[in-house]
N, C-alpha and C positions, 0 to 999 in steps of 0.2 A: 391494435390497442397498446400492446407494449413501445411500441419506436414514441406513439401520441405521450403514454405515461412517463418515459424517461424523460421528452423533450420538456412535459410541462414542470417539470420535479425541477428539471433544471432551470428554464426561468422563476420559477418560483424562486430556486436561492439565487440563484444573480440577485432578484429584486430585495429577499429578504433574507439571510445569510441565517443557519443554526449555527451556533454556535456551539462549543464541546463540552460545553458545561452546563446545558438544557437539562430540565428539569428530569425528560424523560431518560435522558442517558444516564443522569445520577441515580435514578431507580434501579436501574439495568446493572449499573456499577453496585449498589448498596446488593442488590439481589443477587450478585454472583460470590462478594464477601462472605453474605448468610451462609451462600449454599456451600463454600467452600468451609466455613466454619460446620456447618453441619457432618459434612464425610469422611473432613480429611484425617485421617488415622496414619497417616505416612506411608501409604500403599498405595502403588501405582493401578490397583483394581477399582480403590475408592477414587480414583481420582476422573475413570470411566465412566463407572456410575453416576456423579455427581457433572458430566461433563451431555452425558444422556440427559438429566433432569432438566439442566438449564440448557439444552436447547429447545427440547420437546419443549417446556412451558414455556415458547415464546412460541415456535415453529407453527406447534398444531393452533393456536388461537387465531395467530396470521392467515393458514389455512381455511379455518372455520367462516371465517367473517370473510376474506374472499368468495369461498362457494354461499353461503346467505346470500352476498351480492349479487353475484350472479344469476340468481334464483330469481331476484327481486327486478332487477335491470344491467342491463350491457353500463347503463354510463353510473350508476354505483358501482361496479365495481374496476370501471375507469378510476373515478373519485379514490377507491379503497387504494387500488396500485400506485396513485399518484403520490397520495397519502405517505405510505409505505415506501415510496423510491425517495421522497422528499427528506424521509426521516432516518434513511437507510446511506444516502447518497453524504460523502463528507468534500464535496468539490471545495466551499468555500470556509469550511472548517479553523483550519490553519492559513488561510491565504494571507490574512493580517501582518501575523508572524515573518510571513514570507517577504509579503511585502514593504514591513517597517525595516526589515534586513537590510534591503535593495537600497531605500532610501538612505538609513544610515550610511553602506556604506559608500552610495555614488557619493555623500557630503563629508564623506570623512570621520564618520564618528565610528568609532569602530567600538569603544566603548557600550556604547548602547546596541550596536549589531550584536554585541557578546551577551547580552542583558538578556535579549528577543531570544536569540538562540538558547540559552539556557531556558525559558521560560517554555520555549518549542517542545525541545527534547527531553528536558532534565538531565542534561549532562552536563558536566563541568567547562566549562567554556573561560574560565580565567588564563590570560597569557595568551590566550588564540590571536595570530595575525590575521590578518584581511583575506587572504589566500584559502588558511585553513575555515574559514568565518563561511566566508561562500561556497566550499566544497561539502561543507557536512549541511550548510544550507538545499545546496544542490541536490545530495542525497535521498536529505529526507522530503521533500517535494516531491523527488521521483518515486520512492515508496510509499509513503500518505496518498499520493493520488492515483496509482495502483489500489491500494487496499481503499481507497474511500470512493474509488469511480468504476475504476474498470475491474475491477472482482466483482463488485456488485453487480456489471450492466450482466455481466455473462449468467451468475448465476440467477438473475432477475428473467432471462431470457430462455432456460428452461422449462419443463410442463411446472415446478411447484411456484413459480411465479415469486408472488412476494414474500412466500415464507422462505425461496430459497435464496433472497436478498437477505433477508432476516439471520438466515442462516449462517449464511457469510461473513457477516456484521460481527456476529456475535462469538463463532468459534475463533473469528482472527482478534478478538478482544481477550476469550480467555485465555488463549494462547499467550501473550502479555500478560494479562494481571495475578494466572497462576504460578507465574515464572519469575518475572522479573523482579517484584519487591524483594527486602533484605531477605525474610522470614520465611519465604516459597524457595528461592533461588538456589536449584541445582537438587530437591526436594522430586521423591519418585512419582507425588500427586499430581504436580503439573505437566507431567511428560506426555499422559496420552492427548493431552491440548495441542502440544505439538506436533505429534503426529495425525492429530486428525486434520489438523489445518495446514499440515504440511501435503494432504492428499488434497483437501476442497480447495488451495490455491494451486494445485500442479499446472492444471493446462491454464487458467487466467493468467498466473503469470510468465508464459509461453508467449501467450497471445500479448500482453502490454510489449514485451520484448518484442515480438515481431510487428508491433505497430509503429513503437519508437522507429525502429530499421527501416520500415516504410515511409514514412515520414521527416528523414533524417538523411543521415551518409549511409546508406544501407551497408555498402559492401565492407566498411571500417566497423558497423555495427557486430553484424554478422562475425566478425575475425572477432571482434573483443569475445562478442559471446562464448564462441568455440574454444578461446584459446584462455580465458581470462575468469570466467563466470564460477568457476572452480575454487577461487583461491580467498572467497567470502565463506564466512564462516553458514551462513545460512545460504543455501543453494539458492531458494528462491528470490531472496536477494541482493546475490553476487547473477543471475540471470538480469536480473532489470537494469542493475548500475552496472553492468558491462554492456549494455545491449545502449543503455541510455548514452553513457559517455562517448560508446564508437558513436551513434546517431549525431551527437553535439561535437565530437571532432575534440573531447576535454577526457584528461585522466581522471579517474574518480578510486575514490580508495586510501587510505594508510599507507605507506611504504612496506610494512610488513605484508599488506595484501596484495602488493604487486606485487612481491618478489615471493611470498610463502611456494613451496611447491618446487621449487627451480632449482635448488642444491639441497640436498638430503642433508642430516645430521654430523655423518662421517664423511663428508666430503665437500665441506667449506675450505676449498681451492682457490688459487687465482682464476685458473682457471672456469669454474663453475661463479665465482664475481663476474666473470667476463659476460657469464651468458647471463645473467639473473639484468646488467646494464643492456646487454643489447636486445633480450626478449620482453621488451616492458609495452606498456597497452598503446595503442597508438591515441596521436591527439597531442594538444597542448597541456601546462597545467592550469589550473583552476584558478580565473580570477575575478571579483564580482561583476565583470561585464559579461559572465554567464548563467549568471541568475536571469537577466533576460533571454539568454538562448532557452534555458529551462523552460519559462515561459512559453514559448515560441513553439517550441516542442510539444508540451504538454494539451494546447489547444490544437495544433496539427492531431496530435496522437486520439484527442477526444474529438474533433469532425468527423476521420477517419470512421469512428466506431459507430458513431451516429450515420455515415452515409452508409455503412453495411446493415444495419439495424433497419433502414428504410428499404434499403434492399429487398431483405431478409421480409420484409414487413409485406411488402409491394407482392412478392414472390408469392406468399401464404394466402394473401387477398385474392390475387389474380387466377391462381391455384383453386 
């Protein structure tokens, strides 16, 4: 049932794409502002509690209506999972984004690639060249489709089924939205967001990294991981964009994050330059003819999971 629910979730958006500003996701969003308005007192205790609330009230309902189904028929609560993976799953989310990038800049407009890209991220993209246009492009593909595909499949693929899709969804959203606006930012409420979704991603984003590796240059993957994955300010995602860039054979990163790590404070040497130039990640650097490697990758990385899912499926059946 689960390998049947991912596969049909994912034909469904090929055929008909959600996009991130659906009705349901604005409720989700308007409901997490309430609850955040409701607790936050500026204490990292209210900000557990309030982080409890909103997921329980999504989690247990997801739950409930799964076992109903089940009670009632095997293919309701096919339907329900499908349901739930469909609205859970963000494969073609961002892909627009992605893809009017590529366009712009195989024609040259770079202008408009900076427009897309701002629009993507919300980050300042004025004065970006074509180089840096396709490298925070490349990035954020490789994290988006992590957090909108393959966190999901894993925790969909547990015994809580779609509430621990749901789960996923939703603590790697508060995680962002208790943090990152002006008025949250650096704020002791949104910390335990961080921390809890820095344990619910631990092994998925393991696993995207070791898929990238398999599907890719393994052994260039594998050295960036080890040697490189460190030097991102968020562990789990200096694990994917080092695991990703050795797989594509491309540098991925700021300058400060290749070299962060490599000479201490009191010992910016010539010496210690020398090594910060000759220890840097392997790979070429970043140019938009690898937005299609991304691509390439990314559909490699997503068959892989689906052929272990049927595996896995086959095994349980045959079992």
């Amino acid at each position: 049932m689960t390998f049947i629910s991912i596969l049909c979730a994912l034909i469904i958006e090929q055929l008909k794409p959600l996009r991130a500003d659906n009705p349901i996701y604005d409720s989700i969003k308007t409901l997490a502002a309430r609850v955040e308005a409701w607790f936050n007192a500026g204490r990292e205790s209210h900000g557990r509690m309030a982080w409890f609330a909103m997921v329980l009230a999504l989690m247990l309902p997801t739950a409930l209506v799964y076992w109903l189904c089940m009670k009632i028929s095997p293919l309701a609560a096919l339907a329900w999972n499908i349901l739930v993976v469909y609205l859970t799953l963000g494969f073609r989310h961002y892909s627009h984004y992605f893809t009017a990038i590529q366009l712009a800049l195989g024609s040259g407009d770079e202008a408009t690639a900076r427009k897309m890209l701002a629009e993507w991220t919300g980050q300042e993209t004025t004065g970006l060249e074509a180089k840096e246009i396709a490298r925070l492009a490349v990035e954020n593909a490789l994290v988006t489709t992590h957090r909108n595909v393959f966190g999901v499949f894993f925790w969909f693929l547990l015994p809580v089924g779609p509430a621990g899709a749901v789960m996923y969804r939703v603590t790697e959203y508060l995680a962002r939205a208790w943090n990152e606006p002006e008025h949250l930012r650096n704020e002791a409420f949104g910390q335990f967001a961080i921390k809890a979704f820095y344990w619910i991603d631990w092994i998925p984003a393991r696993l995207t990294a070791v898929a990238f590796a398999v599907v890719g240059n393994f052994e260039d993957a594998v050295y960036a991981w080890r040697n490189f994955a460190h030097r991102w300010q968020d562990e789990a995602v200096g694990i994917i964009l080092s695991a990703g860039s050795g797989a594509m054979g491309v540098r991925l990163g700021t300058p400060d994050e290749i070299a962060v790590g490599l000479v201490s404070d009191d010992a910016a040497t010539l010496e210690g330059v020398a090594t910060v130039e000759m220890d840097s990640p392997p790979g070429e650097e970043v140019t938009p003819r690898a937005l299609q490697s991304t691509v390439g990758l990314v559909w490699r990385a997503l068959l892989l999971w689906m052929l272990m899912l049927l595996l896995i499926s086959l095994a349980v059946w045959l079992g």
